[in-house]
N, C-alpha and C positions, 0 to 999 in steps of 0.2 A: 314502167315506173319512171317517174320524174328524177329529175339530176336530184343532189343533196341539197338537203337546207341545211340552215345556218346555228349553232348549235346554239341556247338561251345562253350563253355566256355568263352573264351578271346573275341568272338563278344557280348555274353551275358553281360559280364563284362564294356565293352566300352559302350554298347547301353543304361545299364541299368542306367550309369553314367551321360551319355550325356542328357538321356529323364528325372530322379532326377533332375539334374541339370539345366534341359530348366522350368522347373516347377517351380523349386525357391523352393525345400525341401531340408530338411536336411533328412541324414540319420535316426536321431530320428525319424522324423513327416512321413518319408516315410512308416518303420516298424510300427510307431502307426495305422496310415491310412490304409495298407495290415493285420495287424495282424501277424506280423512278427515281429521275434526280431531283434533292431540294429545291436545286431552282423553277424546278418544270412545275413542280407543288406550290412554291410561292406564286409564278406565272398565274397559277391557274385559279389560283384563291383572291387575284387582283386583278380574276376578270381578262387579262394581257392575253394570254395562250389559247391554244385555238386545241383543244383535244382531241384527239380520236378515240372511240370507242372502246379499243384495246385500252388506253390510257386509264379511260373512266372506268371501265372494268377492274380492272387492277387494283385502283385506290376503292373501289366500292369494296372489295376482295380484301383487302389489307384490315380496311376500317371493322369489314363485318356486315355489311348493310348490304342489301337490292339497291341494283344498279338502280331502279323507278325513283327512290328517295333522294337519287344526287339531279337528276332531271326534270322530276317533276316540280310545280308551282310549288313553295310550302301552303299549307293554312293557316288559315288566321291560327293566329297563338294564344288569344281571348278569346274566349267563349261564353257566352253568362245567359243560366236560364233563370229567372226568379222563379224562386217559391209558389206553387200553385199555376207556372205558367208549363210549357213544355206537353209533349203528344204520351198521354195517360191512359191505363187502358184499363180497368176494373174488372176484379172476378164475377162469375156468375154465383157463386158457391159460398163467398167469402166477402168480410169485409177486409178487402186488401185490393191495390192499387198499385201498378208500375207506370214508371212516368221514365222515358227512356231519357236518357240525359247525352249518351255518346252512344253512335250504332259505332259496329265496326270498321274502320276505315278497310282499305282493299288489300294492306301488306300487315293488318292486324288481325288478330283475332279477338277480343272481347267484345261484351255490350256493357256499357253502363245503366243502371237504374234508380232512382229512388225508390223507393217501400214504403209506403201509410199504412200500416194496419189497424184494424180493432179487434177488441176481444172477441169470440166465438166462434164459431166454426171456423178450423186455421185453412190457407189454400193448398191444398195437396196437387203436386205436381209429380207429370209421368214422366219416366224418365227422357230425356232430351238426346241430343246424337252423340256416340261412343267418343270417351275421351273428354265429353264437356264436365268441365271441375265449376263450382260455383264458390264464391266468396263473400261473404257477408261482415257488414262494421254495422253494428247498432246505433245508434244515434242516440234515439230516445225512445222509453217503454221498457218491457221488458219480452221475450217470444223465443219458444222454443221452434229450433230451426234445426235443418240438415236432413238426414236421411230416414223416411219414414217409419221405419223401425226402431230407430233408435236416436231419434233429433236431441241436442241439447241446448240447457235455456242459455241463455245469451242476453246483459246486462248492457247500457250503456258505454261504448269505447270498447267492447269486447267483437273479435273478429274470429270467424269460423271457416274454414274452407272442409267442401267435403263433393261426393262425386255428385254431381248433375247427371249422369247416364244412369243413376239408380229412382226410386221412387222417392221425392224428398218434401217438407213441410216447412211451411212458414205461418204458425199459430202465434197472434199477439197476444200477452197474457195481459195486457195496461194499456189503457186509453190511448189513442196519439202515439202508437208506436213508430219511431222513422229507423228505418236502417238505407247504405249502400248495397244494394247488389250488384256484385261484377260476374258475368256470366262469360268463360275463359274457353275457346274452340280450338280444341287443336288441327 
């Protein structure tokens, strides 16, 4: 094994600012919570301080979050797919349509999707891996959704969550149905 490198510093700095700051701590409560001093918290949020792993561990510990979140690069924070553009993939069975919008990132679990439907034949889906829950926003249309036994209809700004590990349906009862679907992995 090669000697140590050098730690990203200035992403350490931003990350460790940004994840503080999504929590709603002050630099105080963050060092009381890690067992670190303020000043080593401030240090280290100005880029100044040189961490060691115990350190960053501590305050990933305190915050709540994997250590990967305070080290790794962020992403981009904009993302924009237009309308009609983005990787689509059509039923064989159905007029219905997933257009993935966000896969999972590696410390995530969902998948994002858009939904076009048409009316007739709705897409019945088999159940998916234990524990997946699904969540549906309508958009526009109207379509009975959820668990194949027992789906309900779903209007406009109406949001459904129901299990994914069971047998579930997405039938559009109206032209140009759009919904969100969030596909949730534990």
């Amino acid at each position: 094994m090669s000697g140590p490198t050098k730690a990203p510093l200035a992403a350490i700095a931003a990350s460790l600012r940004r994840e503080r700051e999504r929590a709603g701590l002050s630099l105080g409560e963050l060092g009381r919570r890690a067992g670190i001093a303020k000043s080593t918290v401030s240090q280290l949020e100005s880029g100044s301080g040189n961490p060691s792993i115990e350190t960053l561990w501590a305050l990933c510990t305190a915050i709540g979050i994997p250590f990967s979140r305070i080290v790794e690069p962020p992403r981009a924070s904009v993302r924009l797919i237009r309308s009609g553009d983005g990787p689509s993939v059509a039923s064989a069975t159905a007029a219905y349509a997933a257009t993935l919008l966000s896969a999972s990132p590696p410390n995530a679990r969902r998948d994002v999707y858009l939904v076009a439907a048409e009316p007739g034949p709705g897409r019945h889906s088999a159940p998916h891996e234990p524990g997946v829950v699904e969540h549906v926003i309508l958009s526009r249309g109207r379509a009975l959704v959820g668990p194949a036994d027992d789906p309900v209809e779903i209007g406009p700004g109406d949001y459904l969550s129901y299990p994914g590990d069971e047998p579930h349906v997405f039938t559009a009862l109206r032209a140009h149905t759009f919904a969100v679907l969030v596909s949730e992995h534990v």
